[in-house]
C-alpha positions as CSV (number, residue, x, y, z in Angstrom):
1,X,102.7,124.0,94.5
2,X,103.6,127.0,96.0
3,X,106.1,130.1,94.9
4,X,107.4,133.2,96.1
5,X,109.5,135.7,94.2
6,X,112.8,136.7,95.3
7,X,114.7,139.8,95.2
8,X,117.3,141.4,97.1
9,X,121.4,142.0,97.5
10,X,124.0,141.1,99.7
11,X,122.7,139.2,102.4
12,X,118.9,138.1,101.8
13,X,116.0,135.5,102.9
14,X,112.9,134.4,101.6
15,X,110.6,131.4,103.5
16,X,107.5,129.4,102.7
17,X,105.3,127.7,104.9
18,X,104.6,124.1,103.8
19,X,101.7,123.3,106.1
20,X,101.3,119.8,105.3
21,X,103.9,116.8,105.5
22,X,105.0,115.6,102.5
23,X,107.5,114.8,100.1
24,X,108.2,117.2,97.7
25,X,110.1,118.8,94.7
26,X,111.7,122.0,95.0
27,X,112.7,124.4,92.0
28,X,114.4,127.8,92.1
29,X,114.7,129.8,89.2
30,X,117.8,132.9,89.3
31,X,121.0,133.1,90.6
32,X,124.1,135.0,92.0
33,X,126.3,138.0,90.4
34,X,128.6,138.4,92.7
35,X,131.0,140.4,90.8
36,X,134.3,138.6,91.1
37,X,133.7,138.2,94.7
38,X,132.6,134.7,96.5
39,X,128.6,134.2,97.5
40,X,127.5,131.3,99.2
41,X,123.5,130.6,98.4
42,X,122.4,128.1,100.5
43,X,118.5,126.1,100.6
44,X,117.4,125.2,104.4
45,X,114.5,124.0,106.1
46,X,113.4,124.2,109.3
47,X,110.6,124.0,112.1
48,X,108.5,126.8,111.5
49,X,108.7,128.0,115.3
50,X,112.3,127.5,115.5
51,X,115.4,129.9,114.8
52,X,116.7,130.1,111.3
53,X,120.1,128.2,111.9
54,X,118.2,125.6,114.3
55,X,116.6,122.6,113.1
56,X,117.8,121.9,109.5
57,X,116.1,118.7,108.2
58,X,118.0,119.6,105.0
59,X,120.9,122.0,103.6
60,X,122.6,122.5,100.3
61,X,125.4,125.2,99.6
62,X,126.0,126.4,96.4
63,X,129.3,128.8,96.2
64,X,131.2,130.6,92.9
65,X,131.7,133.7,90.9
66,X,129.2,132.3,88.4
67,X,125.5,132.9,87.7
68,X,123.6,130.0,89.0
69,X,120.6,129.5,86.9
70,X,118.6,126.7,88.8
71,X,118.7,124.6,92.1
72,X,116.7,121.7,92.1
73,X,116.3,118.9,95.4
74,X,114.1,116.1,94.8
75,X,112.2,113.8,97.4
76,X,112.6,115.5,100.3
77,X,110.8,114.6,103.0
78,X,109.3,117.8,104.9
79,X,107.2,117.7,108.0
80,X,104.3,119.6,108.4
81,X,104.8,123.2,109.9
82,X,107.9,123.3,108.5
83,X,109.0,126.3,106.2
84,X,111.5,126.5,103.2
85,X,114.4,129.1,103.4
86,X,116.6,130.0,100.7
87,X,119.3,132.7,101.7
88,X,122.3,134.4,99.8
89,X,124.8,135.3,102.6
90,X,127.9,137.7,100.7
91,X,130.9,137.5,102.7
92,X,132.4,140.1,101.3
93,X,129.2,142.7,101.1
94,X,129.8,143.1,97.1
95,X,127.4,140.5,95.9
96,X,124.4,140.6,94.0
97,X,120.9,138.3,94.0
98,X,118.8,137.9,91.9
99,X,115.9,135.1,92.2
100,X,113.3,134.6,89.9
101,X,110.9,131.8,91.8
102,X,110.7,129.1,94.3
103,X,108.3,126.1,93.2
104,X,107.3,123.5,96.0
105,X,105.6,120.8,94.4
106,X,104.5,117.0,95.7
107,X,106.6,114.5,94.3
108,X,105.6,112.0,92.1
109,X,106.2,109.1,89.4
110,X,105.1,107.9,86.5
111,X,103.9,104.2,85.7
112,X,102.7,103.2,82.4
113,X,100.3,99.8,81.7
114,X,99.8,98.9,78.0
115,X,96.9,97.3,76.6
116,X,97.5,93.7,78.4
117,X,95.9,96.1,81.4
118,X,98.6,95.0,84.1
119,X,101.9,95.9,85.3
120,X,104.6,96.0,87.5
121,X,106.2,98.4,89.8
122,X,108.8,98.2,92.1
123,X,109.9,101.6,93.6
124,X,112.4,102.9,96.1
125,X,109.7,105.1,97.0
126,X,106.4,105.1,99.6
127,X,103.5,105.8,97.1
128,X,100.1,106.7,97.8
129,X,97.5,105.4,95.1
130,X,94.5,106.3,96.9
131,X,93.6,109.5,94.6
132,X,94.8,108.0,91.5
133,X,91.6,107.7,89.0
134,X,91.5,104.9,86.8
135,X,94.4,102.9,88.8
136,X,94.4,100.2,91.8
137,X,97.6,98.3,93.3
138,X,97.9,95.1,94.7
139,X,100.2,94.1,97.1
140,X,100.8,90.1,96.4
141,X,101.3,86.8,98.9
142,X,102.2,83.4,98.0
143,X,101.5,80.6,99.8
144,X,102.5,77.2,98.4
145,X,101.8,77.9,94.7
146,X,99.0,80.2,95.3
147,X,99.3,83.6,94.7
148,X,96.8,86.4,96.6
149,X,96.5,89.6,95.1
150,X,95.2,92.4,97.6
151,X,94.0,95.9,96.5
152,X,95.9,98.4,98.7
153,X,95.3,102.3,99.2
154,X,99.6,102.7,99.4
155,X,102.8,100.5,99.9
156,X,106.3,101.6,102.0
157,X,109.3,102.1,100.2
158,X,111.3,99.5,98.4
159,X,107.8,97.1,97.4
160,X,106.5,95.6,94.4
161,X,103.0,96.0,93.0
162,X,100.8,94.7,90.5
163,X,99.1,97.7,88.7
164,X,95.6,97.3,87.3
165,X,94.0,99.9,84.9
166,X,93.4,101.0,81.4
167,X,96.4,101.2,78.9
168,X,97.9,105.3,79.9
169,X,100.4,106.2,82.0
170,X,99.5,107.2,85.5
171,X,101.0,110.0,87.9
172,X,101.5,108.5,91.4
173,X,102.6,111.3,94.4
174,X,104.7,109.9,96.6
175,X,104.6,110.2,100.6
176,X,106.5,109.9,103.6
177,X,105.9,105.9,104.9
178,X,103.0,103.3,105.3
179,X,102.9,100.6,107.0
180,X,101.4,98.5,104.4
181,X,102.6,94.5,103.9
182,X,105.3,94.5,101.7
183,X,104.2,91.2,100.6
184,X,106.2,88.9,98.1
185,X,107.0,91.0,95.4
186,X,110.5,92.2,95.0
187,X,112.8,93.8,92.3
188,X,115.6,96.6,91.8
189,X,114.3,99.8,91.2
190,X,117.7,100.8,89.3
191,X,119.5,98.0,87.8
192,X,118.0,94.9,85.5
193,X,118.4,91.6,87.2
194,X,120.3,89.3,84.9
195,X,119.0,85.4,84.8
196,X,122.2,84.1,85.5
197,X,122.8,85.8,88.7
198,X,119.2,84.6,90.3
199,X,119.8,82.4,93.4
200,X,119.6,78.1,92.4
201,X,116.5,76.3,93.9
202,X,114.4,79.3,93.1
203,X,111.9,79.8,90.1
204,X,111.6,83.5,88.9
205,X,108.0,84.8,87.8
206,X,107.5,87.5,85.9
207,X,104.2,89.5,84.6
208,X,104.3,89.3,80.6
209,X,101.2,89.5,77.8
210,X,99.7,86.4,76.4
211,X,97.5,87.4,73.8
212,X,95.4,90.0,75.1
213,X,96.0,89.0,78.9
214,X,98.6,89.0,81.6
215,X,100.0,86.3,83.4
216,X,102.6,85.2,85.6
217,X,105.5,83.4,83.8
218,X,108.9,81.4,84.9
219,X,111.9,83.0,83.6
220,X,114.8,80.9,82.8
221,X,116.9,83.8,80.3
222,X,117.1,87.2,79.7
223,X,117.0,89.9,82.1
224,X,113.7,91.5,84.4
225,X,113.6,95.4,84.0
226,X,114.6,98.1,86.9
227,X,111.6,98.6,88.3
228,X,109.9,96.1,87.6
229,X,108.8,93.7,90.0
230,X,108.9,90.0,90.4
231,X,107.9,86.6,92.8
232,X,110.5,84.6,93.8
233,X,109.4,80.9,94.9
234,X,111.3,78.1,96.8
235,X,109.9,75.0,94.8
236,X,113.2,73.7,93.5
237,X,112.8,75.4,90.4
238,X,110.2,73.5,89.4
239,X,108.7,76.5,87.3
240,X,105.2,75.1,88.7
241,X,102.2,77.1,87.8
242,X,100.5,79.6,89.7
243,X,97.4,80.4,90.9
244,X,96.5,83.8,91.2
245,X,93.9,85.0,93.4
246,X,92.0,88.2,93.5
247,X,91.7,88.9,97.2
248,X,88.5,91.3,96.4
249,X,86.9,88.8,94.3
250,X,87.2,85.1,95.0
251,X,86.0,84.6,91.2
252,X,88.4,86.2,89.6
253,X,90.7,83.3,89.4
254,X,93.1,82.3,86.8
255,X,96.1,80.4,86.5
């Protein structure tokens, strides 16, 4: 991450150069006294060639007579060059600023596997795995009741992923896109998907422990997690079993 301290009165600006795109986190500590009067604090960014007011990719106003102890904007999306400004603009020339840090950091999220050694994700987020130790992700493909599981380096937004690894949970940074397959896992990454509202003429499979090993099961009750993922497959609800394939090793194979 990277952070600047801020001080100043009446009207004041601070800017960091974020030379790499990314999607990021952004933190800062302090806030206004303005003394009864109004103060408008307000978080922009901006091409680092171009003028201050030109080129906002994003903007958030914060205005009162209060002290303001933290401003906070997650997953934003900032291309490279750009640079980070945080102002405090006192209409009425009265105001006080006081601004204890900016933090910049690269977003991320959490995933946890448990001691089957597989899991699920399905995020709103594109999500870069490639420097994750200890973690791969597959991207999966069906095709008639055949299931293909292929190792993938990132995914786009809105995808579902089987997670392979030792039981911890794992930090994963998010990024701007990829145009990775999406493949043919789904979910919701914020609300849990209730049997009864599943589509007829579809079976639902979900990734649960047998014993010490994880398998791909029809569901038929019950709800399937937000973010989590799951395959839905056109047989006429025959709950058929699957065969899953490991695309990196054709002898990993188990139903």
């Amino acid at each position: 991450g990277r952070s600047k301290a801020l001080t100043g009165s009446n009207t004041m600006t601070t800017a960091i150069n974020l030379a790499s795109e990314g999607v990021y986190d952004i933190e800062m500590a302090g806030g206004n006294r303005d003394n009864g009067h109004t103060t408008t604090m307000e978080m922009k960014l901006k091409a680092s060639n171009g003028d201050i007011s030109d080129d906002n990719v994003i903007s958030q106003y914060f205005t009162g007579s209060a002290w303001i102890s933290k401003i906070t904007a997650s997953k934003v999306t900032i291309p490279a060059g750009s640079e980070l400004y945080i102002a405090n603009d006192n209409g009425t020339g009265n105001g006080k600023f006081a601004g204890d840090y900016i933090i910049v950091r690269k977003s991320s999220i959490s995933a946890t596997i448990y001691s089957a050694g597989f899991a699920t994700l399905y995020t709103p987020y594109a999500l870069d795995f490639s420097g994750v130790s200890g973690l791969t992700a597959y991207t999966a493909t069906v095709s008639d009741n055949t299931v293909t599981l292929t190792a993938v380096d990132d995914v786009p937004a809105n995808t579902g992923v089987v997670l392979k690894g030792d039981a911890d949970t794992y930090s994963i940074p998010v990024i701007a896109s990829s145009s990775t397959d999406k493949g043919s896992l789904t979910g919701s990454a914020t609300t849990d998907l209730a049997y009864k509202d599943f589509d007829p003429g579809y079976t639902y499979y979900i990734l649960t422990k047998d014993g010490d090993k994880a398998q791909f099961n029809p569901v038929s009750e019950g709800t399937i997690t937000a973010g989590k993922a799951y395959l839905k497959i056109a047989d006429g609800g025959s709950g058929a079993k699957l065969l899953v394939v490991f695309a990196d090793n054709a002898t990993a194979i188990k139903t």
